[in-house]
BADONU-986477 format. One record per residue (C-alpha): residue in three letters; z negated, y negated, x negated. Coordinates in steps of 0.001 Angstrom, whole numbers, padded with zeros to 6 digits, always signed. Layout:
<tidrens>
ALAZYX...
</tidrens>
This chain:
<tidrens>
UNK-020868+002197-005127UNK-018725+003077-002241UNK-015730+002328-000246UNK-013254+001862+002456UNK-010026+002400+002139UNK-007652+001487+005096UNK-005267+003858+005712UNK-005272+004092+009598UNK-002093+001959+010152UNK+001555+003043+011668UNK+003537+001663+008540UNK+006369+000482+011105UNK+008185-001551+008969UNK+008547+001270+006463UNK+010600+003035+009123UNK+012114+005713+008682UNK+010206+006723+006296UNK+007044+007112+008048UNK+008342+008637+011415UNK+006875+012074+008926UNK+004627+010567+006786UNK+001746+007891+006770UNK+002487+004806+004568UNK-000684+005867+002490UNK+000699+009386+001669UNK+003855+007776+000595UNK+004181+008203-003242UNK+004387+005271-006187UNK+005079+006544-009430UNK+005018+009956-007882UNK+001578+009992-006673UNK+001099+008918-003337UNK-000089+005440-002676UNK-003658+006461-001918UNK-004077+008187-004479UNK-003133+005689-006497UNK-005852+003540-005107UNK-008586+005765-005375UNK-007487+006272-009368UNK-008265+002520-009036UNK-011481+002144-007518UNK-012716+005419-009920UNK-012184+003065-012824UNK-014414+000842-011067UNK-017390+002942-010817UNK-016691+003906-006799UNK-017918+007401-006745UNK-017213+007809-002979UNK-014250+006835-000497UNK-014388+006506+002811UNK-010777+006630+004268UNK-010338+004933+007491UNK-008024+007191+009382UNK-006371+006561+012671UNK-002704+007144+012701UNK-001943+011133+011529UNK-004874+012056+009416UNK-003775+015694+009196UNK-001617+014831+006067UNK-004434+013155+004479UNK-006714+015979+004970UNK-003985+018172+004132UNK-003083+016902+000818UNK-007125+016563-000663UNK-008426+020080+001138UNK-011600+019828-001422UNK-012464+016439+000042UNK-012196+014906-003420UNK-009707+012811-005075UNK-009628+011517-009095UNK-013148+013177-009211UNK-014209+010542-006079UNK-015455+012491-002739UNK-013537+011236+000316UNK-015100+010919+003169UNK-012848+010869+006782UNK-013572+008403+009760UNK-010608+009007+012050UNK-010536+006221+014544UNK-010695+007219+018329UNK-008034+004426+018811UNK-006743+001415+016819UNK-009843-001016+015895UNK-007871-003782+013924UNK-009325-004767+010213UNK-012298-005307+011055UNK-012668-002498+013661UNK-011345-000140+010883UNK-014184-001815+008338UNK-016750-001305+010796UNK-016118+002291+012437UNK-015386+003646+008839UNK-018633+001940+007168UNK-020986+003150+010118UNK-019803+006596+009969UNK-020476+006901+006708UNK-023295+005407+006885UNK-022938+002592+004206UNK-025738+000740+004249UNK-025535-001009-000111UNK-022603-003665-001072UNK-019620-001713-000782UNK-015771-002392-001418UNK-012416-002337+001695UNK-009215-002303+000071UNK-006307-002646+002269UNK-003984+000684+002109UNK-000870-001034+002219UNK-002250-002917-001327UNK-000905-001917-005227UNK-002663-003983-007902UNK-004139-003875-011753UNK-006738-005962-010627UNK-010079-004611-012396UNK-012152-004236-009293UNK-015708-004147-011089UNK-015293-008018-012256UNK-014937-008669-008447UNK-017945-007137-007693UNK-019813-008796-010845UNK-018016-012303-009668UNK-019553-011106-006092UNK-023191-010407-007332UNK-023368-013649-009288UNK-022883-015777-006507UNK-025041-014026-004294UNK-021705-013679-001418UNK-022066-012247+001989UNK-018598-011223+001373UNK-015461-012100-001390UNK-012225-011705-001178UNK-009302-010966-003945UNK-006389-013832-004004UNK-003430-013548-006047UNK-000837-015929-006218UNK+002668-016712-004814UNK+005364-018705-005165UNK+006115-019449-001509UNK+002559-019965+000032UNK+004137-021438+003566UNK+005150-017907+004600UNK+001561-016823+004208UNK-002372-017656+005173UNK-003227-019912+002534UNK-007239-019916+000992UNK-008803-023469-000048UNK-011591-023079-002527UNK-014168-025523-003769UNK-014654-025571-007471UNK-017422-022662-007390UNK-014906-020121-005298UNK-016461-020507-002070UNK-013986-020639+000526UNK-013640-023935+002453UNK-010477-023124+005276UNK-007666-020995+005467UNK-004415-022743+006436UNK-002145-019913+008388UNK+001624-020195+006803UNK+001418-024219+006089UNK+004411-026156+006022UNK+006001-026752+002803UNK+004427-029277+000059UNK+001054-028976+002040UNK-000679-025848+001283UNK-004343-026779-000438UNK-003579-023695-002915UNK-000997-021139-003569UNK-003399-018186-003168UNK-003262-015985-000774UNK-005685-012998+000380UNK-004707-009784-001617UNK-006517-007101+000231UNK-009222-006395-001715UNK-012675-007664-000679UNK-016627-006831-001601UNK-019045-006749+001513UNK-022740-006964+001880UNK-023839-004287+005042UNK-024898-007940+006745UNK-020921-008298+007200UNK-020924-005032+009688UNK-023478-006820+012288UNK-020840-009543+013059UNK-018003-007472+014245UNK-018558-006635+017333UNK-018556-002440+018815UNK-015565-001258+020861UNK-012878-003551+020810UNK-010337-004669+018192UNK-011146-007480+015864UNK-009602-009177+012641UNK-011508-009362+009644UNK-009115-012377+008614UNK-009159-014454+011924UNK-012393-013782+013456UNK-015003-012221+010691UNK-014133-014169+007868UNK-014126-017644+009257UNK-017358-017058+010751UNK-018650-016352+007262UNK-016854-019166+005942UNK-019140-021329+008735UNK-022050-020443+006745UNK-021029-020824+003512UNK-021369-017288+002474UNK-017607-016547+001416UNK-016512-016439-001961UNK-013219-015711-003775UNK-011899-014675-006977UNK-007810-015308-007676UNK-006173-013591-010261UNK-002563-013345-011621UNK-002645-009311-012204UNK+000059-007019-010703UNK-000007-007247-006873UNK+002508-005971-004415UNK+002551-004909-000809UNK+004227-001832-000057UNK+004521-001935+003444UNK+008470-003019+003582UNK+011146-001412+002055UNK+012523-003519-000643UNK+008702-003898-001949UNK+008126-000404-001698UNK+011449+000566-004007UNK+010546-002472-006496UNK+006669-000736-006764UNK+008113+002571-007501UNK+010837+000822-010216UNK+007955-001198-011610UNK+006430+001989-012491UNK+009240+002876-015098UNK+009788-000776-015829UNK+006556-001450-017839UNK+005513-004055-015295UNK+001714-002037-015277UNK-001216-002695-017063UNK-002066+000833-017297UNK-000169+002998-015162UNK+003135+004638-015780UNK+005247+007210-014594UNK+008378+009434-015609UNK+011870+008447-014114UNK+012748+011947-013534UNK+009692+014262-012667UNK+008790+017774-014136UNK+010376+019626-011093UNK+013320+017841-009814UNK+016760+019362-010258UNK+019591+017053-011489UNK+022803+018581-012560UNK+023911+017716-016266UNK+026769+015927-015099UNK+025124+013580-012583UNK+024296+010069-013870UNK+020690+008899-012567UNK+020169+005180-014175UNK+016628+002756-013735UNK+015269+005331-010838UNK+012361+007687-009923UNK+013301+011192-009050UNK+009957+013012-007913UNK+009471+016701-008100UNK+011670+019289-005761UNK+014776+016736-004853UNK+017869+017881-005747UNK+021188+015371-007626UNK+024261+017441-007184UNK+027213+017569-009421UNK+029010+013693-010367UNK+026873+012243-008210UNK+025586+009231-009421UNK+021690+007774-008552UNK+020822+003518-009562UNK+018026+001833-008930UNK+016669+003908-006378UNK+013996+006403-005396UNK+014656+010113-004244UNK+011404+011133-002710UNK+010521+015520-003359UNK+012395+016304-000046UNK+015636+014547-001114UNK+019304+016037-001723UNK+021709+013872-003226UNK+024965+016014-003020UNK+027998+016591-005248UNK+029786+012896-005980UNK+027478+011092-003650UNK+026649+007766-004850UNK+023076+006207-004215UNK+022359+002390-004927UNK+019395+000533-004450UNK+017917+002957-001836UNK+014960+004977-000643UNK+016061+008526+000204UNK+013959+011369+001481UNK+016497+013428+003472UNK+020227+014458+002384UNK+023278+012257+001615UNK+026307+014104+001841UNK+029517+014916-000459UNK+030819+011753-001914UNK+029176+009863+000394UNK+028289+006274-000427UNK+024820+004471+000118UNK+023328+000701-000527UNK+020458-000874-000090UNK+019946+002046+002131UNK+016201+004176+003429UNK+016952+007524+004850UNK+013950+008916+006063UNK+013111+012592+005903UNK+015040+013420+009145UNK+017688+011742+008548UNK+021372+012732+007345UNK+024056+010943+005961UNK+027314+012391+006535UNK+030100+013362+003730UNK+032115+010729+003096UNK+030132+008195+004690UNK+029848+004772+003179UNK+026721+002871+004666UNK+024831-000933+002716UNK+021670-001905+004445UNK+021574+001016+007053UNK+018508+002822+008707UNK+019173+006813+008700UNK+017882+007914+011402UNK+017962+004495+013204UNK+013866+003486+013627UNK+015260+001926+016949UNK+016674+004920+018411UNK+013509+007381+017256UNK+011299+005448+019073
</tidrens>
């Protein structure tokens, strides 16, 4: 079995943080997020990845220089410009040259689900294509998926108005494909596996889905992206776990680092204190600084003061400084 993986995107809502690093490459649990779902589809029996590059692939490349990840061979289809879902699905299938069922998970996409009863829940029903749903509280701020009673999809219903959603469930990211799929997107222009390619399999009765309630979260904001990395230490995880404070990290004995992740190579100076946050490798958290509820990867100054706060790897907050629900550098002004 093998797969897609999309990875290709610009992750601008994770800003700063990805003005140096692809969303992907970004680490959960101190591994980066693509990693992370690789380890995933392993489990599943996927013995090869295709990763559907676009925006810097050099990092990717970079960080898996034997072209193998969790024992699965990668295999890299960098995009000659942006393709959409779809696109992505279709430029990173063909030049891999899947032609056999195979499995897209979206990059920006955490989960416990157990991808192998999705593809035995795929085979059973003889699909053209199924899709993952999970569900949420709040389905009017999201496409909404009505099933009939066997899972094959009748409509979506884009972000219906409260009290009239036909379901809860939303898409999660995760889909199985039949090669059949790749003949209805068309070549050379960009085109949405959710608006255009599914409904027309939903037209013919060929799409299926399978809801579950397992562990599900998008990274690709800010607050969701601290609250994956604090779910790690948190026991929220089926299976996977990771240390607060990594093998390799430098925290001085009388800094106080409470509910956090510290990854390998950042630095927590002297009385400084570190809650509920995450200080990426490159981060320095100096003497009596106090981080709250932020994402660092650059440097926070001498008894400076940060909430709710991302400072990208760039970015430097000054001593003294007190900042809640600031940018460092500005996204705005890097553009």
């Amino acid at each position: 079995m093998r797969a897609v993986v999309l990875v290709g995107g610009f992750g601008t809502r994770l800003r700063p943080l990805t003005l140096t690093t692809p969303k992907p490459m970004l680490p959960v649990g101190h591994r980066p997020i693509v990693e992370n779902l690789v380890r995933m589809l392993a489990a599943a029996g996927v013995s090869e990845v295709v990763l559907g590059l676009g925006f810097k692939p050099e990092p990717f490349i970079a960080a898996f220089p034997d072209g193998e990840c969790a024992g699965v061979r990668l295999h890299y289809a960098v995009e000659p410009e942006p393709l959409d879902t779809a696109g992505a699905i279709k430029f990173a299938a063909e030049h891999a040259g899947i032609d056999d069922t195979f499995v897209v998970v979206n990059g920006d996409v955490l989960t416990d689900l157990d991808v192998s009863t999705l593809i035995a829940f795929h085979r059973a029903t003889s699909a053209e294509a199924t899709i993952h749903l999970t569900p949420v509280e709040d389905p009017s701020a999201y496409g909404v998926v009505a099933l009939a009673a066997d899972g094959r999809v009748e409509r979506f219903v884009e972000k219906p108005a409260p009290g009239t959603a036909p379901s809860n469930l939303i898409n999660a990211g995760t889909y199985v494909l039949e090669p059949s799929v790749l003949a209805r997107i068309p070549a050379g222009r960009k085109v949405s596996i959710e608006r255009e390619t599914f409904p027309s399999i939903v037209a013919d009765g060929r799409l299926f889905a399978m809801s579950t309630d397992d562990y599900w979260i998008d990274t690709g904001r800010p607050e969701p992206y601290l609250r994956a990395n604090l779910d790690m230490i948190d026991g929220v995880r089926r299976t996977l776990r990771a240390d607060a404070v990594e093998e390799g990290a430098r925290v001085n004995a009388s800094a106080r680092v409470a509910h956090s992740l510290v990854s390998r190579g950042a630095v927590v100076g002297a009385d400084a204190v570190v809650e509920d946050s995450v200080l990426l490798g490159t981060a320095i958290v100096e003497d009596g600084a106090s981080v709250r509820g932020s994402v660092v990867m650059g440097r926070v100054g001498r008894t400076a003061s940060i909430t709710d706060t991302v400072v990208g790897a760039d970015g430097r907050v000054d001593d003294g400084a007190v900042l809640s629900h600031a940018f460092v550098p500005d996204p705005a002004a890097a553009k």
